[in-house]
N, CA and C atoms as an extended XYZ file, in Angstrom:
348
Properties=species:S:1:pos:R:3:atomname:S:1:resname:S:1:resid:I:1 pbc="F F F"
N         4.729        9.108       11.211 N   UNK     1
C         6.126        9.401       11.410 CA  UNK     1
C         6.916        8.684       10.329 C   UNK     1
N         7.698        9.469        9.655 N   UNK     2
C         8.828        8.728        8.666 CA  UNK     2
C        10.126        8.468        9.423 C   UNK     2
N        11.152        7.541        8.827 N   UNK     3
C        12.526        7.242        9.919 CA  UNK     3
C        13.325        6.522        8.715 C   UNK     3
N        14.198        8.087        8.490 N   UNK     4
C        15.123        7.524        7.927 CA  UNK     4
C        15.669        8.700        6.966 C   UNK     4
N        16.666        9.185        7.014 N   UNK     5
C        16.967       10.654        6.773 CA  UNK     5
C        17.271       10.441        4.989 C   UNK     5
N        16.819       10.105        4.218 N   UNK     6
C        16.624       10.437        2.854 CA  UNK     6
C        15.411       11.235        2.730 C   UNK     6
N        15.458       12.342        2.183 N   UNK     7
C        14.669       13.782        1.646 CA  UNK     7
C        13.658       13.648        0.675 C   UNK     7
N        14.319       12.590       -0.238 N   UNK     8
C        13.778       12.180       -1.492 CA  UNK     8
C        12.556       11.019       -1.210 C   UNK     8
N        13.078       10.810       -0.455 N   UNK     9
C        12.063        9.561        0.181 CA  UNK     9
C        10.872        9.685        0.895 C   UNK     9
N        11.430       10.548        1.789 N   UNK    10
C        10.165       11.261        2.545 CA  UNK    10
C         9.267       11.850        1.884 C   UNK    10
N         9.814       12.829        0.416 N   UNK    11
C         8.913       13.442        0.066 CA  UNK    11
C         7.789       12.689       -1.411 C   UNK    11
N         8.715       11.866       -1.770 N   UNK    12
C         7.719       10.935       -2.500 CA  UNK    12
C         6.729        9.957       -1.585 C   UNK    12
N         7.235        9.483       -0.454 N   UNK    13
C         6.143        9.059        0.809 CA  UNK    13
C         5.361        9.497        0.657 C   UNK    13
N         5.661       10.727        1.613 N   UNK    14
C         4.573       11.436        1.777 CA  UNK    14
C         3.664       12.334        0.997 C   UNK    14
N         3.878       12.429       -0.275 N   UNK    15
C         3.002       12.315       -1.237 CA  UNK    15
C         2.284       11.309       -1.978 C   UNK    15
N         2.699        9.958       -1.892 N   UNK    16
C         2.102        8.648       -2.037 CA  UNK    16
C         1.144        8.844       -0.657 C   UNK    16
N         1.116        8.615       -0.072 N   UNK    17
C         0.088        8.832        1.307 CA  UNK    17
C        -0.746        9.944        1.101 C   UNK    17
N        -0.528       10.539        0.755 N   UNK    18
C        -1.515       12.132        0.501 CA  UNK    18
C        -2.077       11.592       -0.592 C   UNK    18
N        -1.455       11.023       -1.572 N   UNK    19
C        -3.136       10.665       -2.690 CA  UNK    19
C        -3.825        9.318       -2.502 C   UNK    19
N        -2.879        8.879       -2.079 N   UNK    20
C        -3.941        7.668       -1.588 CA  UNK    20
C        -5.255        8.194       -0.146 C   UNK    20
N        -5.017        9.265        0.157 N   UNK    21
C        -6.043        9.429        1.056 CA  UNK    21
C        -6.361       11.026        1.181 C   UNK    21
N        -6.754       11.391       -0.187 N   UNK    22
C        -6.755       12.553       -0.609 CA  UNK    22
C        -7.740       13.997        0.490 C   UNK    22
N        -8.438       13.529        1.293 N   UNK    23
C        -9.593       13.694        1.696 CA  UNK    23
C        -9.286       14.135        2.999 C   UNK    23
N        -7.995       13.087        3.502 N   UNK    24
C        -8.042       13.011        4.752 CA  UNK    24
C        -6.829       13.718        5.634 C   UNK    24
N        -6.735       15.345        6.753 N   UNK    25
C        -5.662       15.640        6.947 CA  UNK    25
C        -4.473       14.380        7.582 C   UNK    25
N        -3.310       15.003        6.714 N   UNK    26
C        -2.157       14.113        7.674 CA  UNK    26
C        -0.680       14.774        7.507 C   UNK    26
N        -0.535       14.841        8.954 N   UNK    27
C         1.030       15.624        9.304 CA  UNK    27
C         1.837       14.451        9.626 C   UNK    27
N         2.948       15.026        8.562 N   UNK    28
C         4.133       13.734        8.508 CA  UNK    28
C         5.265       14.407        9.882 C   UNK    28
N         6.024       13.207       10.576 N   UNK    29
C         7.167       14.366       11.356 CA  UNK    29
C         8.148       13.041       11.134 C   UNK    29
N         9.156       13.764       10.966 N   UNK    30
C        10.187       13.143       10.775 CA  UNK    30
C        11.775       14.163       11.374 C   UNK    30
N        13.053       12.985       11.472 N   UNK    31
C        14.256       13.367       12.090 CA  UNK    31
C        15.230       13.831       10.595 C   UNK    31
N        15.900       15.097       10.742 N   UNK    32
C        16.567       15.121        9.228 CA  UNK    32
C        18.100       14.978        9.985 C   UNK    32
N        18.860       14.403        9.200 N   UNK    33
C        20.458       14.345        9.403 CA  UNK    33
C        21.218       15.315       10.550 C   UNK    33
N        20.683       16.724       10.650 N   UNK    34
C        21.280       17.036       11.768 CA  UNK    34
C        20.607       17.002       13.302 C   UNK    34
N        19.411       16.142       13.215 N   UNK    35
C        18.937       16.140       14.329 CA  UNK    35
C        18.581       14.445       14.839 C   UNK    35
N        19.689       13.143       13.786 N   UNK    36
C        19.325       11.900       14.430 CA  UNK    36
C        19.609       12.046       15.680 C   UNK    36
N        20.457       12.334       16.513 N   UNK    37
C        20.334       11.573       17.751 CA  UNK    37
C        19.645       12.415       19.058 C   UNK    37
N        18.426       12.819       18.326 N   UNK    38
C        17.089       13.084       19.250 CA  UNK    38
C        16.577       11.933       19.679 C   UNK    38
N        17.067       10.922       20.634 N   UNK    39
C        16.391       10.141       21.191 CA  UNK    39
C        15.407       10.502       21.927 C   UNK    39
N        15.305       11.153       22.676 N   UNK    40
C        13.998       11.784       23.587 CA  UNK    40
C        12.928       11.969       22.359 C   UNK    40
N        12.857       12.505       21.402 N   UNK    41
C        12.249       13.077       20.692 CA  UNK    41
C        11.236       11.746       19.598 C   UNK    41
N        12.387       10.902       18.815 N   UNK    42
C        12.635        9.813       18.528 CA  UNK    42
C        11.168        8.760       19.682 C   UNK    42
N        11.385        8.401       20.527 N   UNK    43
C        11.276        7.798       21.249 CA  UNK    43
C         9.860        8.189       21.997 C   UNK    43
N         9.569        9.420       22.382 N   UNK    44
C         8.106        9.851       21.699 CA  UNK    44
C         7.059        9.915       21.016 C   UNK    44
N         8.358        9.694       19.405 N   UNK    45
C         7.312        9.750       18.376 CA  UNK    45
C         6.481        8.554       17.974 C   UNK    45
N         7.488        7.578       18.396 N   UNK    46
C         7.235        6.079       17.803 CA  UNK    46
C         6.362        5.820       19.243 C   UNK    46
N         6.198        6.153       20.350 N   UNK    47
C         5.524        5.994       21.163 CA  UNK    47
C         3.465        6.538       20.774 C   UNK    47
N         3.924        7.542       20.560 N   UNK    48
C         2.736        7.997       19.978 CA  UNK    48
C         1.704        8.305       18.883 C   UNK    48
N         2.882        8.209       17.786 N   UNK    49
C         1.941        7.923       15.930 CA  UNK    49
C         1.153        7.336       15.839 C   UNK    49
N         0.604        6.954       15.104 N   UNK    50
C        -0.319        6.376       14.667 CA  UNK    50
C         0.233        5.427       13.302 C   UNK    50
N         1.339        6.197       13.275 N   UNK    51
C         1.527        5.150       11.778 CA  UNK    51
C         3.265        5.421       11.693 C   UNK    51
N         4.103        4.509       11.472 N   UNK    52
C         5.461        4.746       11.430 CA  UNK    52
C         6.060        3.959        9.987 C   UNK    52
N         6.262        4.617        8.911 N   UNK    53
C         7.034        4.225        8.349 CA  UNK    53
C         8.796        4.435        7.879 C   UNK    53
N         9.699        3.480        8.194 N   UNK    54
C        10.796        3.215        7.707 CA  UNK    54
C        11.486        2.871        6.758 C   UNK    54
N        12.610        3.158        6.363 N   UNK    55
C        13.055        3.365        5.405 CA  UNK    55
C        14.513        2.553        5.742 C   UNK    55
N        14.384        1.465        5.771 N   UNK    56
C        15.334        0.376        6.460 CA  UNK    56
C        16.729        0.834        6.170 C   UNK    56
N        16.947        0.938        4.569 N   UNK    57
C        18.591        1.595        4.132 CA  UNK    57
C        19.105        2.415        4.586 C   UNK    57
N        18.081        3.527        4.844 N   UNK    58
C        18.708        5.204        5.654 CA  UNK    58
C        18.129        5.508        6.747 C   UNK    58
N        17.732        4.645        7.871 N   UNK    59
C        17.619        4.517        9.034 CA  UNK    59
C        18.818        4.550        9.843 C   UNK    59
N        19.256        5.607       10.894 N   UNK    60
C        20.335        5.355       11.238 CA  UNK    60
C        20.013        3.832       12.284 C   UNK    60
N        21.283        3.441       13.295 N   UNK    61
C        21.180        2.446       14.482 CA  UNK    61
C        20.235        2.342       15.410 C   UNK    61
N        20.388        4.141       15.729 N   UNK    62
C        19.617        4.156       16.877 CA  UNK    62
C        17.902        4.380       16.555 C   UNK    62
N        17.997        5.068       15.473 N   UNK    63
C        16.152        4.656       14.969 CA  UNK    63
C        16.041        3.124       14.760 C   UNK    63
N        16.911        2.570       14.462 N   UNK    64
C        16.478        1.112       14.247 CA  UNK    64
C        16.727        0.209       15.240 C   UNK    64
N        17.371        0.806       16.574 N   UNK    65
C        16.862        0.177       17.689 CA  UNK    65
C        15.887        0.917       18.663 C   UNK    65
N        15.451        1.754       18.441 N   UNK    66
C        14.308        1.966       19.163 CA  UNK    66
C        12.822        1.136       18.261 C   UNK    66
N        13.030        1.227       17.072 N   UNK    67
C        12.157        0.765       16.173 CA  UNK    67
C        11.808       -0.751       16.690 C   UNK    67
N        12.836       -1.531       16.638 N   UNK    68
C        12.730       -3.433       17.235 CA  UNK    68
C        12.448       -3.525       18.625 C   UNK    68
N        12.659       -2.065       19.474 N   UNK    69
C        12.207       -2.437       20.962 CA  UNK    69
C        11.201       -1.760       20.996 C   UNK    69
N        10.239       -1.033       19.976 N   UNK    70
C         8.842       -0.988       20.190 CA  UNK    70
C         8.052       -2.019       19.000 C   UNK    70
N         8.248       -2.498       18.824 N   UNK    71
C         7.711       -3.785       17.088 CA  UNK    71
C         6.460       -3.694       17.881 C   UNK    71
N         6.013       -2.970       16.642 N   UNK    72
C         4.468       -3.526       16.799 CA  UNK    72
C         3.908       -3.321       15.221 C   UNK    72
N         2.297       -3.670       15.167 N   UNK    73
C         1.592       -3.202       13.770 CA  UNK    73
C         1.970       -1.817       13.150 C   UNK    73
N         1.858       -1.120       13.991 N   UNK    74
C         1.785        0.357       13.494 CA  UNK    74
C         2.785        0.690       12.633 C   UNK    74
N         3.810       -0.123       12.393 N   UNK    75
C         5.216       -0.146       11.699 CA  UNK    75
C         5.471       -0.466       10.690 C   UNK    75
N         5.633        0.349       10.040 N   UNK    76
C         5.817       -0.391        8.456 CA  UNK    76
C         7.096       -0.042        7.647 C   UNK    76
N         7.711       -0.592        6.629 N   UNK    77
C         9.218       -1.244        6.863 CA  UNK    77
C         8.999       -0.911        5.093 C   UNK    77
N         9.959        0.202        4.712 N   UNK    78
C        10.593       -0.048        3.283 CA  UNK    78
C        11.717       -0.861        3.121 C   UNK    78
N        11.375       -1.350        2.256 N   UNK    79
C        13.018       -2.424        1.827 CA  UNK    79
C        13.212       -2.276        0.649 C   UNK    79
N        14.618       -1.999        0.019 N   UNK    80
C        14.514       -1.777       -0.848 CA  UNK    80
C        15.940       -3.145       -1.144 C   UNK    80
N        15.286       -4.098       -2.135 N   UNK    81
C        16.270       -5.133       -2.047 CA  UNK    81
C        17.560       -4.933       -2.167 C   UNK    81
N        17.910       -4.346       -2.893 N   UNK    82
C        19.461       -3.805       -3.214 CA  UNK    82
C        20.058       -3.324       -2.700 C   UNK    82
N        19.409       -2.464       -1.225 N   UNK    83
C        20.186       -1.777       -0.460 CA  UNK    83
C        20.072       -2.610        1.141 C   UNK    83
N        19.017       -3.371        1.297 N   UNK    84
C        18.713       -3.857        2.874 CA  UNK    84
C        19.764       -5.209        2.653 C   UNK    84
N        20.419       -5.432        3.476 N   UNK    85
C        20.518       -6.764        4.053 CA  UNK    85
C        20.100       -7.734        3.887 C   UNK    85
N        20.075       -9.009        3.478 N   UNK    86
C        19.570      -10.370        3.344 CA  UNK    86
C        19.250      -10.324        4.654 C   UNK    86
N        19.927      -10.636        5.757 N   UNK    87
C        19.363      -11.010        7.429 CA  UNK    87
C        18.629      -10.330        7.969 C   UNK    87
N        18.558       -8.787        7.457 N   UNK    88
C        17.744       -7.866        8.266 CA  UNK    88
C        16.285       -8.008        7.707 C   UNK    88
N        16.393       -8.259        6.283 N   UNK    89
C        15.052       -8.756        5.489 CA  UNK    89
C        14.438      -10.275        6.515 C   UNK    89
N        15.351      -10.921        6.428 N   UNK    90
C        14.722      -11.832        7.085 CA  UNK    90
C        14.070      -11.789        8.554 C   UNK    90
N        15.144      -11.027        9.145 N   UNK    91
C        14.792      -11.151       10.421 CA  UNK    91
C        13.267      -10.295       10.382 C   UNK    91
N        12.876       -9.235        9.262 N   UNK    92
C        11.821       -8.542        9.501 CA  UNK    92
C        10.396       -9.504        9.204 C   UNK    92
N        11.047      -10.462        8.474 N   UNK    93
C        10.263      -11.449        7.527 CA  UNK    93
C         9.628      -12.607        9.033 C   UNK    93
N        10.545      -12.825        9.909 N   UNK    94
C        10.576      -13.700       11.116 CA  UNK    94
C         9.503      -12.837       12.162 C   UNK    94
N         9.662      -11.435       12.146 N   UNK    95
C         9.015      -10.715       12.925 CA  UNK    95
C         7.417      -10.316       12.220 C   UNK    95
N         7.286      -10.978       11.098 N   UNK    96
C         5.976      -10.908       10.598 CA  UNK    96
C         6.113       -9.077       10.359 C   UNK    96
N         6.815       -8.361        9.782 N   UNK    97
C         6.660       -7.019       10.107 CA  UNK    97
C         6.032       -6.239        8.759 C   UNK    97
N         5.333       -5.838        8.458 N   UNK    98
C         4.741       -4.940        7.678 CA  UNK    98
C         5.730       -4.174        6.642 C   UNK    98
N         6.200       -5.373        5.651 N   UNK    99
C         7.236       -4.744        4.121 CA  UNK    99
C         6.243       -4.126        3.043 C   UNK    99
N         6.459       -3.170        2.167 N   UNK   100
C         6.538       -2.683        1.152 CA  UNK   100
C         7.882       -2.718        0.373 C   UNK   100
N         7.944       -2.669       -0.720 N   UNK   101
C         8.979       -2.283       -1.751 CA  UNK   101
C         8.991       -1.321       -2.705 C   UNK   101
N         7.768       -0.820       -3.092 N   UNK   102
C         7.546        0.342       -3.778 CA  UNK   102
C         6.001        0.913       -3.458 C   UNK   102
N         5.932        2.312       -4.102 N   UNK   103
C         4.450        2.707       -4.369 CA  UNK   103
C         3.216        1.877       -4.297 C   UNK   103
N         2.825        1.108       -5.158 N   UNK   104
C         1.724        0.216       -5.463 CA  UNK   104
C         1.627       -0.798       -4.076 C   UNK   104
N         2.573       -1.478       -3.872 N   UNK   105
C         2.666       -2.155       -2.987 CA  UNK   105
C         2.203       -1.115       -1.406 C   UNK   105
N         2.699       -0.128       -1.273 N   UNK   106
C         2.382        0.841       -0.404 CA  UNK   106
C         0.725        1.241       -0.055 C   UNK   106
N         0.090        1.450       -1.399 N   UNK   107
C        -0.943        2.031       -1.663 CA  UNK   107
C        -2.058        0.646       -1.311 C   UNK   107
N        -1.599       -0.066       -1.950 N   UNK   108
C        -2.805       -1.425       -1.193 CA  UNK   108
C        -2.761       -1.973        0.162 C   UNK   108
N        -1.974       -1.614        0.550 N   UNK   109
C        -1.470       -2.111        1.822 CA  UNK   109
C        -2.266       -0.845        2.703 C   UNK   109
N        -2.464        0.299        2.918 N   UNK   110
C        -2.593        1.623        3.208 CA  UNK   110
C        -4.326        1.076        3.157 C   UNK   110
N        -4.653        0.814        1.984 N   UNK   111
C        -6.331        0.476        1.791 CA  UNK   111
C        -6.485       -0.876        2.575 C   UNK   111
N        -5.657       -2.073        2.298 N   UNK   112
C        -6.362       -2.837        3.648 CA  UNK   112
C        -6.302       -2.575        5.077 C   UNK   112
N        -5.463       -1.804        5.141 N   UNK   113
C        -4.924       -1.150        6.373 CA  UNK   113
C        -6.350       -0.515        6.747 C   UNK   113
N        -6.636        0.495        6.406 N   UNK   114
C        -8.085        1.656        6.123 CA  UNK   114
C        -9.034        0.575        6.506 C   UNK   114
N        -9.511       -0.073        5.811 N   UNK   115
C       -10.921       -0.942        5.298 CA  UNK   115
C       -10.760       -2.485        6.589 C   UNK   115
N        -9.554       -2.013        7.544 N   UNK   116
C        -9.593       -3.474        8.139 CA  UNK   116
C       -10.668       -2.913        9.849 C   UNK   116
């Protein structure tokens, strides 16, 4: 599951994920701008993925509070310094939570992830 209504983002994601695991099927689902406040839907998804990545800057509220009242591993957290918050960085930093900042960083993380 992706969370966080940038287009551009999702689709370089989810093509970073597709070659890093070229082999292996994977359906991305994600909320686009006219459908954030699918909480039911929302609230499902993160219940049931297998893998959730965020996109901390263009996350609306309510993805990012359903996101902190399910924290777990499965979660993984773009930050992009220039656009996140100093406190929200931290506080993710306090929650031990699973950051990336770009591609590369993504892609090794994805393989210890795999290989653990």
């Amino acid at each position: 599951m992706l969370v966080g209504t940038d287009d551009i983002w999702i689709d370089k994601l989810s093509d970073d994920i597709e070659n890093t695991f070229p082999t292996v099927p994977i359906t991305f689902y994600h909320l686009d701008s006219n459908t954030v406040d699918q909480w039911q839907w929302l609230y499902h998804m993160v219940e049931t993925s297998d893998l959730i990545m965020i996109n901390v800057s263009k996350a609306t509220i309510l993805e990012m509070n359903m996101i902190f009242l399910h924290m777990n591993p499965k979660m993984w957290f773009y930050v992009d310094k220039k656009e996140v918050d100093k406190n929200i960085r931290i506080l993710l930093n306090i929650a031990s939570a699973n950051i990336f900042t770009n591609s590369e960083e993504l892609h090794a993380m994805l393989r210890n992830y795999v290989d653990a």
